[in-house]
C-alpha positions in Angstrom: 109.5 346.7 10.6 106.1 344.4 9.9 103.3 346.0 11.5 100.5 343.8 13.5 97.3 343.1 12.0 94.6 345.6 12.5 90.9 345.5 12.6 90.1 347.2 9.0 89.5 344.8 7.0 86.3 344.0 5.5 85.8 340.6 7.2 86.4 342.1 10.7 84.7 345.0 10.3 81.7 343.3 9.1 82.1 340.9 12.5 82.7 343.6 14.9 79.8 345.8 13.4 77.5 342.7 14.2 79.1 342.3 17.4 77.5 345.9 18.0 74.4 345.2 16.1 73.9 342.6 18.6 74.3 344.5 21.8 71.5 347.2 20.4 69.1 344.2 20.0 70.0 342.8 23.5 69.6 346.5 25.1 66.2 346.7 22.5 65.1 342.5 24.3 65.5 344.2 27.8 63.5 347.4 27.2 60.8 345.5 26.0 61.3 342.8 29.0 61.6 345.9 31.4 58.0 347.6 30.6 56.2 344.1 29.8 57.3 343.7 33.3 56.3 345.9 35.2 52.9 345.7 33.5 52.3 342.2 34.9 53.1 343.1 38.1 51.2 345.7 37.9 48.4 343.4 37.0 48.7 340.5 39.4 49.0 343.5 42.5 45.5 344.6 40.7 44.4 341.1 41.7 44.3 339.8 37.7 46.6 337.6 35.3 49.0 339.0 32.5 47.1 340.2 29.4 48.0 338.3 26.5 49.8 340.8 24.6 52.0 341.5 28.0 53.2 337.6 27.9 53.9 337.6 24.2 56.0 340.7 24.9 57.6 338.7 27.4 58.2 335.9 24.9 59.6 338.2 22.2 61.9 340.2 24.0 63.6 336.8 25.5 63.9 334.8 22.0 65.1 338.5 20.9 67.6 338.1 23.7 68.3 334.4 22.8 68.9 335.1 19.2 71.1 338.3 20.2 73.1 336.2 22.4 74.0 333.7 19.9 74.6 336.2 17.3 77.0 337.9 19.3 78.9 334.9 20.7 79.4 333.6 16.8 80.5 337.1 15.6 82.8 337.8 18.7 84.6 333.9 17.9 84.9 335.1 14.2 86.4 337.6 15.1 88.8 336.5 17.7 90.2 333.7 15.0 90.3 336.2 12.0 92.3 338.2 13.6 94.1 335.0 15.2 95.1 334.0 11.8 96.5 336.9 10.6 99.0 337.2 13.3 99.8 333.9 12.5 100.6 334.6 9.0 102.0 337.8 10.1 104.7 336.5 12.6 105.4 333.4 10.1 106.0 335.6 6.8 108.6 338.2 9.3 110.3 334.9 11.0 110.9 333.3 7.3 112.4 336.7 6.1 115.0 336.7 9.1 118.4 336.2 8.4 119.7 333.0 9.1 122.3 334.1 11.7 119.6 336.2 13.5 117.1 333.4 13.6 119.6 331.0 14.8 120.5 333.4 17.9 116.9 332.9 19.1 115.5 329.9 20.9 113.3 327.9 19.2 111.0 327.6 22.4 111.0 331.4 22.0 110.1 331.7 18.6 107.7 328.4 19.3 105.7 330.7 21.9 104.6 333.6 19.4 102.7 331.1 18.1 100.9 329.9 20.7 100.5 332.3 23.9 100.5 335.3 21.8 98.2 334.0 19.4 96.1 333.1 22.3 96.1 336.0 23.8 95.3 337.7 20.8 92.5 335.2 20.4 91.1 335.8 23.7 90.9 340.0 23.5 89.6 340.3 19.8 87.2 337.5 20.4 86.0 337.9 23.9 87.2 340.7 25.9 86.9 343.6 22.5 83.4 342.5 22.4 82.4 342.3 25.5 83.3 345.9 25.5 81.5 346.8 22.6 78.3 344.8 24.3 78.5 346.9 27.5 79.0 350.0 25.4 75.5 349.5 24.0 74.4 347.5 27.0 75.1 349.4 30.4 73.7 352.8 28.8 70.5 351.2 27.2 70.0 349.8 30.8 70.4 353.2 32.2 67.9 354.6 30.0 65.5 352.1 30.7 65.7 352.6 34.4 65.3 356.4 34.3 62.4 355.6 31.8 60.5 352.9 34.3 60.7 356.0 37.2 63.3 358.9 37.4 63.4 359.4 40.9 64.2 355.1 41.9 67.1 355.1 38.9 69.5 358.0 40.2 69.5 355.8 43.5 70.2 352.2 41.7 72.9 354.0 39.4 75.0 355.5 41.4 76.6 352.4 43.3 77.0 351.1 40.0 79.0 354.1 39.4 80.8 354.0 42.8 81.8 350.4 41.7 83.3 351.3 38.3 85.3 354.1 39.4 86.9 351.7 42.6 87.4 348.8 39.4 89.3 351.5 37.4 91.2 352.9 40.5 93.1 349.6 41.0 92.4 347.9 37.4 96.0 349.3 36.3 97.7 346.6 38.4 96.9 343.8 36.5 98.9 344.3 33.4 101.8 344.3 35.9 100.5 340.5 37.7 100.3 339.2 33.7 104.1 340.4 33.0 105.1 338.5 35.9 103.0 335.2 35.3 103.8 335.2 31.4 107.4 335.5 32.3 107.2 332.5 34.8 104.9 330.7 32.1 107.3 331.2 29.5 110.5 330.3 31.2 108.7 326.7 31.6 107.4 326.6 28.5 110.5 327.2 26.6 112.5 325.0 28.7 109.9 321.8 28.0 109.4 322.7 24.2 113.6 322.6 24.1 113.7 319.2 26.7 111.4 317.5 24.9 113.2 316.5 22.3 116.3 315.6 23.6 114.3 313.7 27.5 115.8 310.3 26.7 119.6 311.8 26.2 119.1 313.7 29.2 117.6 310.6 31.4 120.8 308.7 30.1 122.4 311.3 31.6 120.3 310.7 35.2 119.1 314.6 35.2 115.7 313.6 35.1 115.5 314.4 38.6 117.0 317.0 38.4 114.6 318.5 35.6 111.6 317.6 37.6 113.1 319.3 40.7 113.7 322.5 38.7 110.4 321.7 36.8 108.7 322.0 40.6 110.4 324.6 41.4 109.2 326.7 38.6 105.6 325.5 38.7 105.7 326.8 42.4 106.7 330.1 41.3 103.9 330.0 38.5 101.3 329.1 41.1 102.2 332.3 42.9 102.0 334.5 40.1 98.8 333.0 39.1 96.9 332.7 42.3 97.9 336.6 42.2 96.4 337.5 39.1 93.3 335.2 39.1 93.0 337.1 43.2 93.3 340.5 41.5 90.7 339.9 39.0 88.2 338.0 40.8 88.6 341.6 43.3 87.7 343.6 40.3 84.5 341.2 39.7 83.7 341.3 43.3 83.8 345.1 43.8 81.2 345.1 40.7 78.9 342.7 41.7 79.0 344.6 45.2 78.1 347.6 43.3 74.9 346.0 42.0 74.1 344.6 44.8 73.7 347.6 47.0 72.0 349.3 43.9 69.3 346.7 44.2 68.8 347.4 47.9 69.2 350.9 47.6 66.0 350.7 45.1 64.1 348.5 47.6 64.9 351.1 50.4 63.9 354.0 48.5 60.7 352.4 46.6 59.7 351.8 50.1 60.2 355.4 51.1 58.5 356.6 47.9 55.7 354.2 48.2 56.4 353.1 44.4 54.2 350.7 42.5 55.3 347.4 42.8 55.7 346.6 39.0 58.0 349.7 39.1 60.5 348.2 41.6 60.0 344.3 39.9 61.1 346.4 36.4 63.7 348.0 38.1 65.1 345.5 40.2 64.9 343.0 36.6 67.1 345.5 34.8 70.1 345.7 37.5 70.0 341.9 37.3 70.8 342.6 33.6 73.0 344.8 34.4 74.9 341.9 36.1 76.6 340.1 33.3 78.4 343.2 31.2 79.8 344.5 34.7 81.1 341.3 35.2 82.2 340.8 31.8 84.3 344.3 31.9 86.2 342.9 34.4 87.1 339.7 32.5 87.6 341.7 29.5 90.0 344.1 31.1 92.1 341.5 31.7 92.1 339.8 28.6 93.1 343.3 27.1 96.5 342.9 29.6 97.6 340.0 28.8 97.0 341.1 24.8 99.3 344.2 25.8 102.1 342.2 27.1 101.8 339.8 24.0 101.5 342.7 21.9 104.3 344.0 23.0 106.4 341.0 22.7 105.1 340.5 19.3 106.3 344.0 18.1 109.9 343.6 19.4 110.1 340.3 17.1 108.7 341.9 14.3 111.3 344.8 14.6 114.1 342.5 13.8 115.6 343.2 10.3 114.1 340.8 7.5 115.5 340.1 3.8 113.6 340.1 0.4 114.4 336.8 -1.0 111.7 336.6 -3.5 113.8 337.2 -6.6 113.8 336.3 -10.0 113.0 332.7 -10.4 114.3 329.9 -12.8 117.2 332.2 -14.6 120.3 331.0 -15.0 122.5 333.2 -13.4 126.6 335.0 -12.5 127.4 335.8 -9.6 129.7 338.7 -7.8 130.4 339.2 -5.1 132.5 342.3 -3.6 133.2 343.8 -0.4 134.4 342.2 3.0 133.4 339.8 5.5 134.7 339.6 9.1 137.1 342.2 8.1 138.5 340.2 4.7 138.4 341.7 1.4 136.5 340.0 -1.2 136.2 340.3 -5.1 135.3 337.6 -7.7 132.9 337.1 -10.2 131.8 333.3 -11.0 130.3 332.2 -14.2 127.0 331.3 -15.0 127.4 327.1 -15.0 130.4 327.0 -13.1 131.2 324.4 -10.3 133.5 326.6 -7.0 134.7 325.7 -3.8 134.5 328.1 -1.2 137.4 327.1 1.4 138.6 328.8 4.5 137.8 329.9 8.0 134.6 332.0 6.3 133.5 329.8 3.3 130.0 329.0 5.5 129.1 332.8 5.9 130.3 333.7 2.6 128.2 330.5 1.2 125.1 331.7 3.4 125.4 335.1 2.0 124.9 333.9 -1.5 122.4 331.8 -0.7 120.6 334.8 0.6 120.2 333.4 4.1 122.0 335.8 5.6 123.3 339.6 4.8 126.3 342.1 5.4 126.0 345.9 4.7 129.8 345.6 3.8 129.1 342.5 1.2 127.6 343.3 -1.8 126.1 339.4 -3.9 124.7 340.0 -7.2 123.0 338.0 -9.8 123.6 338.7 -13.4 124.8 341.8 -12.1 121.4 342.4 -10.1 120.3 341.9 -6.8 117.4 339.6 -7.5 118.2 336.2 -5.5 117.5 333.4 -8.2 115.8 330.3 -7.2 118.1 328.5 -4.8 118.8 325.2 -3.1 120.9 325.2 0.0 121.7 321.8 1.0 122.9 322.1 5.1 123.9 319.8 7.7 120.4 318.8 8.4 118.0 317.4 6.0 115.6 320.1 5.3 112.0 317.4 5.0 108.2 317.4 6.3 106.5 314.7 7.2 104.5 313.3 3.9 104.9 311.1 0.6 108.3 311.1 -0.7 106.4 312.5 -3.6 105.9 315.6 -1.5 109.3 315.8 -0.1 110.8 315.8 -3.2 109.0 318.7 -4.6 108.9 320.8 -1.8 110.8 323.5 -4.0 108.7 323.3 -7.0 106.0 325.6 -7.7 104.3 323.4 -9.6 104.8 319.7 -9.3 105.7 317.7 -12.2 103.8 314.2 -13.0 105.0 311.3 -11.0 106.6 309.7 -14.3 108.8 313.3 -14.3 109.8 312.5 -9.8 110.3 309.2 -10.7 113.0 309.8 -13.2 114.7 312.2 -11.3 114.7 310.3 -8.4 116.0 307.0 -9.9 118.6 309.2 -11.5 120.2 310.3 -8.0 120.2 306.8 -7.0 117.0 306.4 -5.0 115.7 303.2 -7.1 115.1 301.1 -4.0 112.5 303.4 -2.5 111.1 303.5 -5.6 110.9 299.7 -5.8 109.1 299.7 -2.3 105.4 298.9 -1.9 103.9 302.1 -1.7 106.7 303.9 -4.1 106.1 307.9 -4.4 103.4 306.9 -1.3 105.8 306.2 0.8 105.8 307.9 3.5 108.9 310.2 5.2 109.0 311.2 9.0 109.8 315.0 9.8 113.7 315.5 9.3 114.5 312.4 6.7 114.1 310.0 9.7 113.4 307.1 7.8 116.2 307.5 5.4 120.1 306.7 5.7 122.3 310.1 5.2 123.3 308.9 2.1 119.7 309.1 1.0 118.7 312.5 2.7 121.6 314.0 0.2 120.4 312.2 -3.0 117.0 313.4 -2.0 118.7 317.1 -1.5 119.5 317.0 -5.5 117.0 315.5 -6.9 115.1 318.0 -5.2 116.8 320.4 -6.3 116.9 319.4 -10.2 112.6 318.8 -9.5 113.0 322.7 -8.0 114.7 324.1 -11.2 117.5 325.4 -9.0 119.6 328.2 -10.8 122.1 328.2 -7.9 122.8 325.8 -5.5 124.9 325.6 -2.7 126.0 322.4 -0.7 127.7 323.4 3.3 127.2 319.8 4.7 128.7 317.3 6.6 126.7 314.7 5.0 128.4 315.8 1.4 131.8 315.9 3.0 131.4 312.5 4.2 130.1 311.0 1.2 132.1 309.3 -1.1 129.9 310.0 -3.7 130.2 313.7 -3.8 131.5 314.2 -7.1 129.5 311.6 -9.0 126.5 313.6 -7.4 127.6 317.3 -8.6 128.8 316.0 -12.0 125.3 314.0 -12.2 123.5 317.9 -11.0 126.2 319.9 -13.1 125.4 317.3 -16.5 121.2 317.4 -16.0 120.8 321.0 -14.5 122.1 324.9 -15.9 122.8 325.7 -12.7 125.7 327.8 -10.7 127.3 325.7 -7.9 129.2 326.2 -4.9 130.6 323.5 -2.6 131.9 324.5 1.0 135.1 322.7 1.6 136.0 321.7 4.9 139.0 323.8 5.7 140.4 323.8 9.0 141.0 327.6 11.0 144.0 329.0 10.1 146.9 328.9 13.2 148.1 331.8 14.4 151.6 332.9 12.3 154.5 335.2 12.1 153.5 335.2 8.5 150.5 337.4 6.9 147.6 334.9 6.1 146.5 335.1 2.0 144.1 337.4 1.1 140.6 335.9 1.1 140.2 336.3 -2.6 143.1 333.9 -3.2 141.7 330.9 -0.7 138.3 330.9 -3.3 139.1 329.1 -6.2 137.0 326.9 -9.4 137.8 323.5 -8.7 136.1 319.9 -7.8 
């Protein structure tokens, strides 16, 4: 199981330490802001103006603030995306390791949405709601100090609906992780649905559904209105019972400065320093739920990375053996091919078995070795689909080598698989390819797959596709790879399932065989 980032490293630590060194100078700008206060009110009720030093206090303690302020707001966003991108790289290096099978049993829009409400979420706590904590950590106590400083007898009076308030907040705080569970379901149920629609909108308005879609689409965003409404309600309740707090604290200290007959500068102080009070009470709210909404993604984060993973970083570039003993779906299986070899897998299981030795998937009861060791050597898996990002078709067709060779090196290769047309184009290795080989004929996509491959230094390769099948120049194409490349191959014939018999089916074993 991966484990989720965490908050120890250097970088974050150093951004989070700010954060706090941040909230000490903005509890240090209204101390100072506090006592320069009250001495000019304490001045202009003696019937004279602010002594200089009072207004350059003044001054300094609200640049200080400024300064603070923007410190804090840079280190808190720092954070946030540090932390941001690790997840990402996080939940990217556990979804590559997943077997194929596993991965293909989850929907994309799924998958799709760890990367973009969990990362938001994430985002949001670590870079707003974990500092603003950490700000009213330093802030709210600093306050209170100041206003038992300014006069001991008014601060016990403007604390203590303060106090009231926070205790009410946590009382019914705890119901707000359960509003975010319902919205994010609603939320994600739409946007998996759209990221999986998308794609395929003009099919389905070919198909007249697009009505239909909307009508489920409105029906959905009605539901998510609900759930929304209820969570924004139950927060802004949270922010509401705090600033209610403050404000009866502020007339509580009117009511009893008037009793006490305190100085007026006293009260001005006082009354400045609950209005400072003001934005971390409100901001503990917000961050609370931020810091639900991160729990719920958390938690959906943790389930994905609990899903088994494979190793597939092996030995690279040796020319390899391969065995392969045990069972699969119940069928016993022993055989060794030779290093340089050209098989055909055939039968009802020659995709899993060919998946399994392509390391894309695994079996506890199926033992694939290399050379007689478990290290996967590098491999190219050519599949139904044309495996392509968007780019040069200089990029494409080195997107397995580490290194990539001069262009005189791609070109060769490439005119050798019979791609001398695109070559001959304007732009030539410039030209650009869409996402998915869109731009190229499926004859093309599978020339591209070898010469790949040969650019890749493929020690094993493995072709399971309809495009192969259909081509009628398969075995030109493997002969070509088989002549240019040391490589181990295996081709997935396309065998038809087996009819049910009165006669016992062949062993497995006997439906492999070494043949073109």
């Amino acid at each position: 199981m991966s484990a989720l980032p965490t908050l120890t490293t250097n970088e974050r630590l150093i951004d989070a330490s700010l954060v706090v060194l941040c909230g000490v100078g903005q509890a240090a700008a209204a101390t100072l802001a506090a006592f320069a206060t009250r001495q000019a009110f304490a001045a202009l009720h003696g019937g004279g103006g602010p002594a200089l030093r009072v207004l350059v206090e003044l001054a300094a303690a609200g640049l200080l603030g400024a300064v603070c302020l923007y410190g804090a707001h840079r280190s808190s966003e720092a954070l946030g995306q540090s932390y941001a991108n690790a997840l990402r790289r996080c939940l990217y290096r556990h979804i590559a390791a997943m077997p194929k099978a596993l991965h293909e049993r989850r929907r994309l829009g799924s998958l799709s949405l760890r990367f973009v409400g969990d990362l938001s979420a994430a985002r949001l706590w670590f870079g707003t709601g974990l500092p603003d904590v950490l700000t009213a950590l330093v802030v709210l106590p600093g306050a209170a100090a100041i206003l038992f400083a300014l006069d001991p007898a008014l601060a016990p009076i403007g604390v203590a609906p303060i106090g009231v308030a926070l205790i009410v907040m946590i009382a019914i705080a705890w119901h707000l992780e359960v509003r975010h569970r319902a919205l994010r379901a609603r939320r994600a149920s739409i946007a998996i649905a759209m990221i999986e629609r998308i794609a395929r909108s003009p099919e389905l308005d070919l198909m007249g559904r697009t009505g239909k879609e909307l009508r489920a689409l409105d029906e959905k965003g009605q539901v998510l209105r609900r759930d929304a409404v209820a969570r924004r309600s139950r927060m802004a309740t949270l922010q509401a019972i705090l600033h209610l707090g403050t404000a009866v604290a502020g007339l509580a200290v009117l009511w009893r400065a008037g009793q006490m007959g305190a100085a007026p500068g006293t009260v001005a102080a006082s009354l400045a320093v609950l209005a400072l009070i003001t934005l971390p009470l409100q901001n503990l709210a917000a961050a609370w739920d931020r810091y639900c909404a991160w729990r719920v993604a958390r938690g959906k984060a943790l389930r994905l990375l609990a899903t088994p993973t494979m190793d597939r970083s092996g030995a690279r570039g040796t020319p390899t053996s391969v065995e392969v003993t045990g069972t699969l779906d119940g069928a016993a299986i022993c055989r060794v091919f030779p290093r340089g070899t050209i098989s055909s897998l055939s039968g009802p299981r020659g995709s899993a078995l060919a998946r399994h030795i392509a390391g894309l998937d695994r079996s506890e009861y199926l033992r694939v070795t290399f050379n007689r060791q478990r290290d996967q050597p590098k491999t190219a898996y050519i599949g139904d689909a044309f495996l392509g990002l968007q780019g040069s078709l200089r990029r494409v067709a080195t997107l397995m080598s580490r290194r990539r060779p001069d262009d005189a090196r791609i070109r060769e290769v490439v005119a050798a698989y019979g791609l001398d047309n695109r070559l001959k184009s304007d732009r030539g290795l410039d030209a650009r390819v869409d996402e998915g080989g869109q731009t190229l004929t499926s004859d093309e996509t599978l020339r591209l797959d070898f010469a790949r491959a040969e650019l890749g230094r493929a020690r094993l390769l493995i072709v399971d596709s309809v495009r192969f099948r259909a081509s009628r120049q398969r075995k030109v194409l493997v002969e070509l790879f088989a002549r240019r490349c040391d490589a181990t191959v295996f081709l997935v014939e396309d065998v038809p399932e087996p009819q049910p018999s009165s006669t016992p089916s062949a062993p497995y074993v006997d439906q492999v065989c070494n043949a073109l």
